[in-house]
C-alpha positions as CSV (number, residue, x, y, z in Angstrom):
1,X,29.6,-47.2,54.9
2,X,26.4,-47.9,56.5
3,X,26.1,-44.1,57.5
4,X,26.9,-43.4,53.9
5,X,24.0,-45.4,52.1
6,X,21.4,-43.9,55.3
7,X,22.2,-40.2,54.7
8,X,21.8,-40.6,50.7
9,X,18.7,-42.5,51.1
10,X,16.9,-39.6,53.8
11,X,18.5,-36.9,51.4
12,X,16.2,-38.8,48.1
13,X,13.3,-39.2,50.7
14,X,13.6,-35.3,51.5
15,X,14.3,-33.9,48.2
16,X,11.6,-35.9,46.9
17,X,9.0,-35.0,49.1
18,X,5.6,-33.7,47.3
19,X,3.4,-32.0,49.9
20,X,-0.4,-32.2,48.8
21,X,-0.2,-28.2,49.8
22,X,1.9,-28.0,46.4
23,X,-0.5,-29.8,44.4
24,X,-4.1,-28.4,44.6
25,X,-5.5,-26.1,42.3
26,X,-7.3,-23.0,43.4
27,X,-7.1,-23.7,47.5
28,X,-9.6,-22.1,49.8
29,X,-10.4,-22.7,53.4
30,X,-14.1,-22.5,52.9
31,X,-16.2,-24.3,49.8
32,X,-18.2,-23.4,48.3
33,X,-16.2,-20.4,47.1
34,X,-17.6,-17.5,44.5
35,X,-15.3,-14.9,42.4
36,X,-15.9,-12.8,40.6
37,X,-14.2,-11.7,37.9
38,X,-13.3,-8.0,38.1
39,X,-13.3,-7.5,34.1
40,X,-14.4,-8.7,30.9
41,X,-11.9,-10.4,28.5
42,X,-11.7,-9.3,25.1
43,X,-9.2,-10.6,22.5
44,X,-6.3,-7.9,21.0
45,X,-5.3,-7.7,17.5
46,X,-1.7,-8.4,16.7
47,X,0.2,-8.8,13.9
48,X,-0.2,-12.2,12.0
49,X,-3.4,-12.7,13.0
50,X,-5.7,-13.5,10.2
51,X,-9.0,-11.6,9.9
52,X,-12.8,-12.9,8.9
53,X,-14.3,-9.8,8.4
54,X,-17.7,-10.5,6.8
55,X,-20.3,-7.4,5.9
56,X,-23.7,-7.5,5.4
57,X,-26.4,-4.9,5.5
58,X,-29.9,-3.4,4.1
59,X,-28.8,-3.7,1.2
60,X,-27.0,-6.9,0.3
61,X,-25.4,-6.1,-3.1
62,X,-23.4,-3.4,-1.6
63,X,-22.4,-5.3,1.3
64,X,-21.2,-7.9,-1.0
65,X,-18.7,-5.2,-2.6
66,X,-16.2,-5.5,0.9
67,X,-16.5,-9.8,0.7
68,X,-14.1,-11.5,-1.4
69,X,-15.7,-14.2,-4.1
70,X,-14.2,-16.5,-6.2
71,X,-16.0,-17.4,-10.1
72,X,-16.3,-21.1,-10.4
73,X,-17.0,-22.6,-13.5
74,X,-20.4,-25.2,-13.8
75,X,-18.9,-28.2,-15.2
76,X,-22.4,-29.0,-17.4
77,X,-22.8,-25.8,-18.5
78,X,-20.9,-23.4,-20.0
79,X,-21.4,-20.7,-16.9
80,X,-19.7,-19.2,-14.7
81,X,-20.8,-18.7,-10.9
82,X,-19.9,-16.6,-8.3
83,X,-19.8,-18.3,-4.6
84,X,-18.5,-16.8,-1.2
85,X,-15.1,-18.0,0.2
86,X,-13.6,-17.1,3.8
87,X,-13.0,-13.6,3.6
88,X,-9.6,-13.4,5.6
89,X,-7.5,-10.6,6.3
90,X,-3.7,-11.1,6.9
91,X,-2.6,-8.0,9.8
92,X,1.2,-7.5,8.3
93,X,3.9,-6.3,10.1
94,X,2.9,-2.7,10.4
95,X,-0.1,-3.6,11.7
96,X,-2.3,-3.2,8.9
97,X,-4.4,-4.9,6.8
98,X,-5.9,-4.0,3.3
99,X,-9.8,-3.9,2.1
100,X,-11.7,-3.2,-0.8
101,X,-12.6,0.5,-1.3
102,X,-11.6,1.4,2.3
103,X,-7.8,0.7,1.2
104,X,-5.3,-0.1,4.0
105,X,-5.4,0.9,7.7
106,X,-4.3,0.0,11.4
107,X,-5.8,-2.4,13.1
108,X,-3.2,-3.3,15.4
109,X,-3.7,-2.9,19.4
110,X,-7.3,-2.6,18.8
111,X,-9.8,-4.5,19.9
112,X,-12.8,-6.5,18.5
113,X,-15.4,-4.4,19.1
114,X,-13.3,-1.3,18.7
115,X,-12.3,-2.7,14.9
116,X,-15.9,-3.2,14.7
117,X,-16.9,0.6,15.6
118,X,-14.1,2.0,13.1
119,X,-15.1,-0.3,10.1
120,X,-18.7,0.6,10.7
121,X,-17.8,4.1,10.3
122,X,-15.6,4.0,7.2
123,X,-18.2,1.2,5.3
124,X,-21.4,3.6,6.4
125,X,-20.9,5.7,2.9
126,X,-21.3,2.7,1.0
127,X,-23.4,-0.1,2.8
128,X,-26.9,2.0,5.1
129,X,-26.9,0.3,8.0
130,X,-23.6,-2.2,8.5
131,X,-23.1,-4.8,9.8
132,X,-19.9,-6.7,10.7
133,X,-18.8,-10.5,11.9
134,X,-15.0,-10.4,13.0
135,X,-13.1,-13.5,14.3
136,X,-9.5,-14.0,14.4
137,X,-8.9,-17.5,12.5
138,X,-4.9,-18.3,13.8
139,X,-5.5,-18.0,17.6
140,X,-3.3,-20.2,19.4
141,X,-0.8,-20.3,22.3
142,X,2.1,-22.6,23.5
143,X,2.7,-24.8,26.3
144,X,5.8,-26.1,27.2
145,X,7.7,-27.4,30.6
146,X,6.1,-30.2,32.9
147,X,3.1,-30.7,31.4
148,X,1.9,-33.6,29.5
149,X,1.3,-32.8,26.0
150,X,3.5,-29.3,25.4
151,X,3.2,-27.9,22.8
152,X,0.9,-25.3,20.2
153,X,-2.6,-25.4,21.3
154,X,-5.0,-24.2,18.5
155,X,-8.1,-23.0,19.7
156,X,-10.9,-24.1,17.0
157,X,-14.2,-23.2,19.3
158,X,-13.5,-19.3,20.2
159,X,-11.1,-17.0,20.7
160,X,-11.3,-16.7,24.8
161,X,-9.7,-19.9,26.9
162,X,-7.9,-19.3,30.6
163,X,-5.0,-20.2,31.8
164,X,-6.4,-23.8,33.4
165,X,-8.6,-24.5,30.1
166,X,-4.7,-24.3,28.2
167,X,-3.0,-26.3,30.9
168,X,-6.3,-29.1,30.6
169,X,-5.7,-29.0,27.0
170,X,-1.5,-29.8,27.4
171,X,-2.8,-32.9,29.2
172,X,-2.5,-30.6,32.6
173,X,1.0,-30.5,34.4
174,X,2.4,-33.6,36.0
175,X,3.1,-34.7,39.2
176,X,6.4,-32.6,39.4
177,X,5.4,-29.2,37.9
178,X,5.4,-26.2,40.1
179,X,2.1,-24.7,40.7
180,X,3.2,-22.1,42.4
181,X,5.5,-20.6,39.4
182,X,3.5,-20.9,36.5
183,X,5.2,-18.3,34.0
184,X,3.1,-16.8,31.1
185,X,5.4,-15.1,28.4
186,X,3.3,-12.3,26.9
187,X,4.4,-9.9,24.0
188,X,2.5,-6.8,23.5
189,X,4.3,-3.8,21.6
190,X,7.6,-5.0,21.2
191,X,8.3,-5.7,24.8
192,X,8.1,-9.2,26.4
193,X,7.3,-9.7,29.6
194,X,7.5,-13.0,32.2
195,X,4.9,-13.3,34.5
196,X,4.8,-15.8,37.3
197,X,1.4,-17.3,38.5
198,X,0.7,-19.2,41.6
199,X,-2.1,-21.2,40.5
200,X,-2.9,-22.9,43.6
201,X,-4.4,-20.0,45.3
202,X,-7.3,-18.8,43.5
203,X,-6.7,-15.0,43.4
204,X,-5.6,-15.1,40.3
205,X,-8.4,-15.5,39.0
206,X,-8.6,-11.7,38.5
207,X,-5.3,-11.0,37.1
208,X,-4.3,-10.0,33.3
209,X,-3.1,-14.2,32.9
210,X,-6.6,-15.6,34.1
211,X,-7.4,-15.0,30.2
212,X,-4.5,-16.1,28.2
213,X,-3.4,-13.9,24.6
214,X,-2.7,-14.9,21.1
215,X,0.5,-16.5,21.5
216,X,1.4,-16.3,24.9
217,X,3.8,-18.9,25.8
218,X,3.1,-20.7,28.9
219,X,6.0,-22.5,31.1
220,X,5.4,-25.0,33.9
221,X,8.7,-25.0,35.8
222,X,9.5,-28.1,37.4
223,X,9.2,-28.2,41.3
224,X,11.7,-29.0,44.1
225,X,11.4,-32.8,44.1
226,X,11.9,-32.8,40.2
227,X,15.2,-30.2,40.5
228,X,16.2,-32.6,43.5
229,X,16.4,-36.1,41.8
230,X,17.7,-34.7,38.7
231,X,20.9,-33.4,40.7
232,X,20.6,-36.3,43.0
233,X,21.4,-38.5,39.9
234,X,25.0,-37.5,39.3
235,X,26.0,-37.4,43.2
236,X,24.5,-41.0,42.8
237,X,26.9,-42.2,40.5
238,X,29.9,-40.9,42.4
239,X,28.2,-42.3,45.5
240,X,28.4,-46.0,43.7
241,X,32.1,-45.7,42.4
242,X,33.0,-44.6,45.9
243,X,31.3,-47.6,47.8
244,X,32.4,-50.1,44.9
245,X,36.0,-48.7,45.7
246,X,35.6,-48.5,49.4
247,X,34.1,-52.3,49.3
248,X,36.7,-53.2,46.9
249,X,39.5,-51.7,49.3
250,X,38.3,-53.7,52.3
251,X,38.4,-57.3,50.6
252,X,41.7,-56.7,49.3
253,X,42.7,-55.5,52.8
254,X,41.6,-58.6,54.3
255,X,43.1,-61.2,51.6
């Protein structure tokens, strides 16, 4: 019996072991420790984003042709105003959205400053000298597993965060997520792809992931110690009936 309770206590003391190797973020063996990032990050357009596309130019008045108003109506008088609302743009599910004048056309796959270029070119014959502010309004991505707060993380201040800015805001992973298998779901043409990223070596820095999408879906899987207690648990309960039985067994045998 005793033999019994010593072997299930090492096995909990093994499967829950946590090295500090498993733990840090970004190790080096020297510090301080300079990267640099091999390319510049740029936001894609996808379907369901919304669009503010605001146009200005020499010559305001035609600008103001391609920006939505609204007429609003002076309460003490009896006139009518025009003021400016957001001017969004919902991309539909072809890809496409639809502007004064300029009618419909792709904007899908492209990005910022390529959308930029192209409206520039179609708005030239109206507005001399255009020019455009684009942000994407809905840009957001998920975090979900062992982390803190998972969940959709909106991100109000800009449309570039990495990979450890998303983890910070999910309340960063806890004790028992895996570092080393960090896996960002990414859709791009159809096709969704599962990426693992070790996170405590600081290479990946320079990888497609370092910069996260609109909508990826990050996933903290949980590490050894957390996989090892959860299916310690169960052989834990059988371990109980069997000593209670084995205990109960040898004070009956000796009554």
């Amino acid at each position: 019996m005793k033999k019994i309770v010593l072997g299930f206590i090492l096995l909990i003391v093994f499967q829950s072991c946590i090295t500090k190797k498993g733990t840090i973020y970004m190790q080096n063996d020297n510090y301080p420790a300079s990267i640099k990032t091999s390319f510049p990050f740029e936001p894609t357009i996808k379907s369901d984003n919304i669009l503010n596309i605001v146009v200005s130019g020499d010559n305001p008045q035609a600008a103001s042709v391609f920006n939505i108003v609204s007429m609003n109506k002076n309460l003490n008088s009896d006139k009518n105003f025009l003021t400016p609302t957001n001017v969004t743009y919902l991309v539909d599910n072809n890809g496409e959205i639809e502007m004064p004048i300029i009618g419909k056309f792709k904007v899908e796959g492209l990005k910022k400053s390529e959308l930029i270029t192209m409206l520039k070119k179609k708005i030239s014959p109206y507005v001399e000298n255009p020019v455009l502010f684009i942000s994407i309004l809905n840009y957001r991505v998920y975090v979900t597993g062992e982390v803190n707060r998972p969940g959709e993380q909106k991100l109000e201040n800009g449309e570039r965060v990495t990979l450890l800015e998303a983890l910070s805001k999910a309340g960063d992973l806890t004790i028992n997520g895996n570092r080393r298998k960090v896996r960002v779901i990414r859709e791009n043409d159809g096709i969704t792809t599962i990426n693992t990223i070790d996170i405590t070596k600081p290479e990946f820095i320079n990888t497609d992931f370092y910069f996260l999408q609109q909508n990826d879906v990050v996933y903290v899987e949980p590490n050894k110690a957390k996989i090892g207690i959860n299916s310690i648990t169960p052989l834990a309960t059988i371990m109980s009936i069997v000593a209670t039985g084995i205990s109960l067994y040898v004070l009956t045998a000796r009554l």
